[in-house]
Every structure is written in C-alpha cells, then in structure tokens.
VEXDREN-2710 file (C-alpha; in Angstrom, 1 decimal):
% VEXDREN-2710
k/r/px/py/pz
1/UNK/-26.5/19.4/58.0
2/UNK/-25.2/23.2/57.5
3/UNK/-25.9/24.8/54.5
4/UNK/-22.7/25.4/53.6
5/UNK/-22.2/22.0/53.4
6/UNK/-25.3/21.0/51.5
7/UNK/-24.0/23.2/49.1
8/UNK/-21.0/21.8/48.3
9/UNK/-22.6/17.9/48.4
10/UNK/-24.7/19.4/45.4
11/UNK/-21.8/21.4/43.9
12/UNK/-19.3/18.6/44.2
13/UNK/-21.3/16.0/41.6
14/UNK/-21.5/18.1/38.8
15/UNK/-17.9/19.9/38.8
16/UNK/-17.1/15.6/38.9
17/UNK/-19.2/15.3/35.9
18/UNK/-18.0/18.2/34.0
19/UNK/-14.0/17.2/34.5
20/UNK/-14.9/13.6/33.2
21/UNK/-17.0/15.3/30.4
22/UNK/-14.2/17.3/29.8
23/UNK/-11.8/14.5/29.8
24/UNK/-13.4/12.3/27.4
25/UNK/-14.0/15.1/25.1
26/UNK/-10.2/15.5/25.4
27/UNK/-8.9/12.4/24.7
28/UNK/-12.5/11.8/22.1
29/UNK/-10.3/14.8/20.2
30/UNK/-6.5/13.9/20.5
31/UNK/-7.9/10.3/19.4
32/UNK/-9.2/11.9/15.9
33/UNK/-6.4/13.6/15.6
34/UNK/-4.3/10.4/15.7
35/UNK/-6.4/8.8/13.6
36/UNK/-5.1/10.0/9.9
37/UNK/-4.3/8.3/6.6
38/UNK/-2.2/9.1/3.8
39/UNK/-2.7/9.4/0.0
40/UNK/-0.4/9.8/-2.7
41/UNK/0.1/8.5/-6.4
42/UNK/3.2/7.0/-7.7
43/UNK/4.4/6.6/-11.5
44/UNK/6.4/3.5/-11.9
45/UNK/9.0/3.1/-15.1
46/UNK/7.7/0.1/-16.3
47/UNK/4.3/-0.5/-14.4
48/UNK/2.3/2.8/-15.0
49/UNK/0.1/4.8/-12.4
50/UNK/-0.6/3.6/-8.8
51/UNK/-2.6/4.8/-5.9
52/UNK/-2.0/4.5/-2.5
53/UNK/-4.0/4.8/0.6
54/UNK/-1.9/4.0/4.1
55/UNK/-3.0/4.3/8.1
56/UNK/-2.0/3.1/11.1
57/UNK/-4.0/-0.7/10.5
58/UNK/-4.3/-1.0/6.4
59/UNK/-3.1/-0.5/3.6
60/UNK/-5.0/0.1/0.0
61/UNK/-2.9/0.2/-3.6
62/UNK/-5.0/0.9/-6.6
63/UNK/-3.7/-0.6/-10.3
64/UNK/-4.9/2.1/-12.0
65/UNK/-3.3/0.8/-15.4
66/UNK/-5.0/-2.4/-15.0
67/UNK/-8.2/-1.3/-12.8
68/UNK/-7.9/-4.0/-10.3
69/UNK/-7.1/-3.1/-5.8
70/UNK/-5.9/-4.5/-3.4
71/UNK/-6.7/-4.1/0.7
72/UNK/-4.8/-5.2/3.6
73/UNK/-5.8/-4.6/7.4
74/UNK/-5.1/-5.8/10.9
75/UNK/-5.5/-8.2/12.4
76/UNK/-5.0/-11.1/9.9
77/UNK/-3.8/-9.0/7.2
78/UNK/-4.9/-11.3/4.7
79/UNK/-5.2/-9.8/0.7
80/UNK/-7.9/-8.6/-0.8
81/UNK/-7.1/-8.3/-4.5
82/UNK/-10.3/-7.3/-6.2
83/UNK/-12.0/-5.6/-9.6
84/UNK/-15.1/-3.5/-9.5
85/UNK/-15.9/-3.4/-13.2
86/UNK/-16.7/-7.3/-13.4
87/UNK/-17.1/-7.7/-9.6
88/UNK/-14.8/-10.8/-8.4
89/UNK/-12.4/-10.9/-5.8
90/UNK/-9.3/-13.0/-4.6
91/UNK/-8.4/-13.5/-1.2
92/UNK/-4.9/-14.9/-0.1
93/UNK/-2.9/-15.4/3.4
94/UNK/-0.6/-12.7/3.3
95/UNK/2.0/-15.4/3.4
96/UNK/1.1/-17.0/0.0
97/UNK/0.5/-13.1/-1.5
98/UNK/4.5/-12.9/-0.5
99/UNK/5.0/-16.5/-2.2
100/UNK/3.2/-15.3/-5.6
101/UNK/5.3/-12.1/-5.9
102/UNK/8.2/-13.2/-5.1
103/UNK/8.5/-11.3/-2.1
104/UNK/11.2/-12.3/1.4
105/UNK/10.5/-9.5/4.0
106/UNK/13.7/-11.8/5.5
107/UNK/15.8/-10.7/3.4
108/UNK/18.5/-7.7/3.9
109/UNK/16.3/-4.2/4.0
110/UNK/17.0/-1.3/2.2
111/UNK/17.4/0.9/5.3
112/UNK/21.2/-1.1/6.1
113/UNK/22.3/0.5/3.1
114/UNK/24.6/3.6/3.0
115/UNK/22.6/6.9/3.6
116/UNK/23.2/9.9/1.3
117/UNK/21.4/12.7/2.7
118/UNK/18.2/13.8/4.3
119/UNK/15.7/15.6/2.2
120/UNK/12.2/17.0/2.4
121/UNK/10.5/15.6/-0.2
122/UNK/6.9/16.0/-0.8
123/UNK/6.4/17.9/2.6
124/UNK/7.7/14.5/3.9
125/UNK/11.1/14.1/5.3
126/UNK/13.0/11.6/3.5
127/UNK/16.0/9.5/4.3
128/UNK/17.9/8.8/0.7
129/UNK/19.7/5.1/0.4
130/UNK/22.3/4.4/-2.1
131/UNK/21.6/1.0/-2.9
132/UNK/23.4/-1.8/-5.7
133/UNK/21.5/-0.5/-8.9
134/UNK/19.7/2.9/-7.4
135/UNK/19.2/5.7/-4.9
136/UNK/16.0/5.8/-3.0
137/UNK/14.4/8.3/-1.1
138/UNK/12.4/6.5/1.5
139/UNK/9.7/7.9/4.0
140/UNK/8.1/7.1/7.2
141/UNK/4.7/7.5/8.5
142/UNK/3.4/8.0/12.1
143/UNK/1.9/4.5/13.7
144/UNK/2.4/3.2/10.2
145/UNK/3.5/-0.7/11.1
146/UNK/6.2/-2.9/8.8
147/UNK/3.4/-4.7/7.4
148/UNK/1.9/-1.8/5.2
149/UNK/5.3/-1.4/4.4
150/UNK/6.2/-5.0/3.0
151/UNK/2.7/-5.3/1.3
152/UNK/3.7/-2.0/-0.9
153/UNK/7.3/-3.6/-1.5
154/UNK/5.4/-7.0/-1.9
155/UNK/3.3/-5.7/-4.8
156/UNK/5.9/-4.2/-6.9
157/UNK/8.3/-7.4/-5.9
158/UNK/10.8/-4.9/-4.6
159/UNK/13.1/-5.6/-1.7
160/UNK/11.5/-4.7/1.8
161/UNK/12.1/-1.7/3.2
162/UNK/11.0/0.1/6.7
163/UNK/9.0/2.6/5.0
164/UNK/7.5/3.9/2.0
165/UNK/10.0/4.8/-1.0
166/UNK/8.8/7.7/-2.8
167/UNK/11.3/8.1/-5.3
168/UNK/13.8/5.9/-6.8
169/UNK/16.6/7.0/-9.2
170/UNK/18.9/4.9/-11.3
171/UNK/22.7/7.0/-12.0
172/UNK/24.0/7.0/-15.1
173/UNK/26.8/4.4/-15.8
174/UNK/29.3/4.4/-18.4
175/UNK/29.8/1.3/-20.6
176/UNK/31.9/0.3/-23.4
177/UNK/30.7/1.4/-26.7
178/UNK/30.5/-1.7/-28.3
179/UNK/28.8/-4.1/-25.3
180/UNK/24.5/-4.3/-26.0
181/UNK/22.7/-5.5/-23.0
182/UNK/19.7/-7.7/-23.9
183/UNK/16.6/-5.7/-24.5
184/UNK/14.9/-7.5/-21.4
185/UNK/17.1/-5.7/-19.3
186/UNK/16.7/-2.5/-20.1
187/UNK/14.2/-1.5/-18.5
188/UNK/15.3/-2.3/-15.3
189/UNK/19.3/-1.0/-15.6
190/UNK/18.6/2.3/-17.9
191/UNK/19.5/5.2/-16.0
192/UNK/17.3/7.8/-15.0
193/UNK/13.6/7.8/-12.2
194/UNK/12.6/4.4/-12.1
195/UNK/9.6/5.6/-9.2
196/UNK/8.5/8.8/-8.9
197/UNK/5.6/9.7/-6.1
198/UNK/2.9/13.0/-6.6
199/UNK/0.0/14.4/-4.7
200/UNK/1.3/13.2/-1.1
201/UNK/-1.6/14.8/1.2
202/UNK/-2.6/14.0/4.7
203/UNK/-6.4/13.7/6.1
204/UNK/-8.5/12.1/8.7
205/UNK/-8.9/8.2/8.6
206/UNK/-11.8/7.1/6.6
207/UNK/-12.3/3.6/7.0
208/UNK/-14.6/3.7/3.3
209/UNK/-11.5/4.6/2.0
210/UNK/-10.0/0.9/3.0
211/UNK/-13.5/-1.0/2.7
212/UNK/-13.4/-4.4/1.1
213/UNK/-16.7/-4.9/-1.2
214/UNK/-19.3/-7.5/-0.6
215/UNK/-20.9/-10.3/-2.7
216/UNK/-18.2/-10.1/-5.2
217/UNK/-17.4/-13.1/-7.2
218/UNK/-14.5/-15.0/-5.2
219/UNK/-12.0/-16.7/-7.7
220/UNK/-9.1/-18.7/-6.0
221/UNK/-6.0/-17.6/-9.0
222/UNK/-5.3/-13.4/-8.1
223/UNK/-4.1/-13.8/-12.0
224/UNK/-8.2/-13.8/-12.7
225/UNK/-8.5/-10.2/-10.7
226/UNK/-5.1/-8.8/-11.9
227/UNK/-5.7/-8.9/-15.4
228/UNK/-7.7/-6.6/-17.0
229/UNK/-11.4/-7.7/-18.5
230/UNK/-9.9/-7.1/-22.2
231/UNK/-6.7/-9.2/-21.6
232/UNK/-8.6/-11.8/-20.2
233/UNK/-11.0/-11.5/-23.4
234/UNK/-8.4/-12.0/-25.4
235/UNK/-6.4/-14.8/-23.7
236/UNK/-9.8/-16.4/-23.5
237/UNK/-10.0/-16.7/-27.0
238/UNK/-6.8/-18.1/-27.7
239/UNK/-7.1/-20.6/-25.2
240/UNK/-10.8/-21.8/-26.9
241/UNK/-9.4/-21.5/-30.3
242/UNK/-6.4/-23.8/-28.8
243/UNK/-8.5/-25.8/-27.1
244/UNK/-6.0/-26.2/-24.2
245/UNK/-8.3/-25.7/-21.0
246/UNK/-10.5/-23.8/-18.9
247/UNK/-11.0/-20.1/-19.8
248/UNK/-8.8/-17.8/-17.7
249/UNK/-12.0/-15.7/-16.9
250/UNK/-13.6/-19.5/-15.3
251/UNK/-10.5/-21.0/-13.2
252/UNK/-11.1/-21.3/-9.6
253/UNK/-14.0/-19.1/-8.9
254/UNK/-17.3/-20.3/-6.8
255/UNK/-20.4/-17.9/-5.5
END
C-alpha cells in the first residue's frame, strides 16, 4: 500500500465521524429549538384568573380562582383534573370531560365566521371573528394540534375553535328603555371584554411544566377536585346537618 493512500484510509474515518457528529448536533439543536411551549394568563368576565401552559403534545390550564389544574397530553389525552392543597385527583376519557362540560368539538367552529381584521396582539398575530353575541381575536401556535385547542374551549364550555382566543369583546347594543333582561343573563350579554389574555411569553418545552403528580387521592366525580376545599367544607356541612347523603368531600374516591 502507498503512503498516500494509507493516509487517506486513516483520514477518511474520522472526517466520516466528524460530519455524522456534526449532523446530529445539527438536528440535536433545530430539535430544541422546535420543542417550545407557551404561557400566558387570561381574565375571564365571570370566571376569574386562569393560567395556561400549551406545546406541541399537552396542554395545562390552571384555576387559579378555585386552586384546582387540569393536564392533557398525547397519546390518550385523557384529563387530569387535580388539587395540590388536599392532594386528590380525577381522571376522565377526554370524551366524558367533553360530555360533563357541555362541550361538541362537532359543532360549527368559530373560524367559519366572518373575519374583521388581522391584528398583532400580544406579539401574536391574531385573526379577529365577528361572531352571534362577540368579536374574538383568536391565535395559532406552531405544532399546536386541535386537541389543545378543544380542551381550552372545553373547559370554559365555549364553542370550538382552531386556535386559542385571546380576547373576546362583546359590542354595545341598543335596547328599548323600558325591556329588563333577567339578571341571569347579564353576565353573559352586557357589552364590553368578556376574555382578556396578559403575559403571552414563549420558552423552551419543559415537560415539569405539564407533569401529572403521583399518589394523589383519585375520586371518580371531577366536582370533588373542582371545588375548592372551603366550598366543599361548607357544602359538607349542609349536607350532614340535612342528612341527605354522602359528604361531597367522600363520593367516589378509592387509594
């Protein structure tokens, strides 16, 4: 064998394994980058302060009025609804979560209504629908599939929509002077920001951010997780001073 030759059998190896180092590193890098999440808070009219943590393959939404989360991932996407102050923790098919709010991802989306504008809002560009009762500035998020979507739209019983709405505005209407509505619709019809989104940021996936605690004490009735430790104090004891049935803190739950 010539020298020159021996030299380039030794050469040849490593300059292989430097291009697949280099490679991996590559795609090792573009495959962090992909992997992001985004955070942001949203004040609803009538339900308070919510967090919300969205990726590519989950989904978390944090009650903070009533201190209770939920979590949602692929591949089942089954509900976690959960407290960490009293430790117990619902599971439900994402099916009968849909059933128990009321929720028809069927039904028509918001996204075939009329489009107003475009607008950046939040850093986020924003497509603005005028629907029935409101406008609604909705967003989309890279790799973000429909089911985060419908399990945000799910938990505020909203109608489903191909994205994330980060604000929603209710027009003023004139009405006669002298018709009252009933004071249980109010709420809902008043003009004015029904859902308001703050503190939209973007940062690299953490999958602690989406983690669904152990050992917690499962109940089978998500009413057990959703309401708060003082409510169900209180309906408690009504329901012993009745003497109607089980305590609402007792239904359903097993170790």
């Amino acid at each position: 064998m010539r020298t020159g030759e021996r030299s380039r059998n030794l050469i040849y190896p490593w300059t292989y394994a430097l291009a697949v180092f280099v490679a991996c590193e590559t795609l090792a890098s573009a495959s962090a980058l992909a992997a992001q999440e985004w955070q942001f808070e949203q004040k609803h009219h009538h339900s308070g302060l919510h967090k919300f943590y969205i990726a590519a393959k989950e989904v978390k939404i944090v009650n903070i009025n009533l201190g209770y989360q939920l979590v949602s991932k692929t591949p089942s996407w089954d509900v976690n609804i959960f407290r960490t102050d009293d430790k117990v923790i619902c599971t439900l098919p994402r099916t009968q979560y849909y059933k128990e709010q009321a929720f028809h991802p069927e039904n028509l989306r918001l996204n075939k209504f009329p489009v107003v504008k475009t607008e950046e809002f939040l850093g986020a560009k924003t497509t603005v629908y005028r629907g029935p009762h409101h406008d609604d500035w909705v967003a989309t998020f890279k790799d973000v599939p429909v089911e985060v979507y419908d399990l945000i739209t799910a938990y505020y019983k909203s109608p489903p929509v191909d994205g994330v709405v980060l604000k929603s505005y209710k027009p003023s209407v004139k009405r006669p002077a002298k018709k009252k509505l009933a004071s249980m619709w109010i709420d809902e019809h008043e003009s004015g920001t029904r859902l308001l989104a703050s503190k939209l940021k973007e940062s690299p996936y953490n999958a602690a951010d989406f983690a669904v605690p152990k050992g917690f004490k499962k109940v089978m009735d998500m009413k057990v997780v959703t309401t708060s430790v003082e409510g169900r104090r209180e309906a408690d004891s009504i329901i012993e001073q009745l003497g109607v049935g089980e305590t609402l803190g007792n239904t359903g739950g097993k170790k």
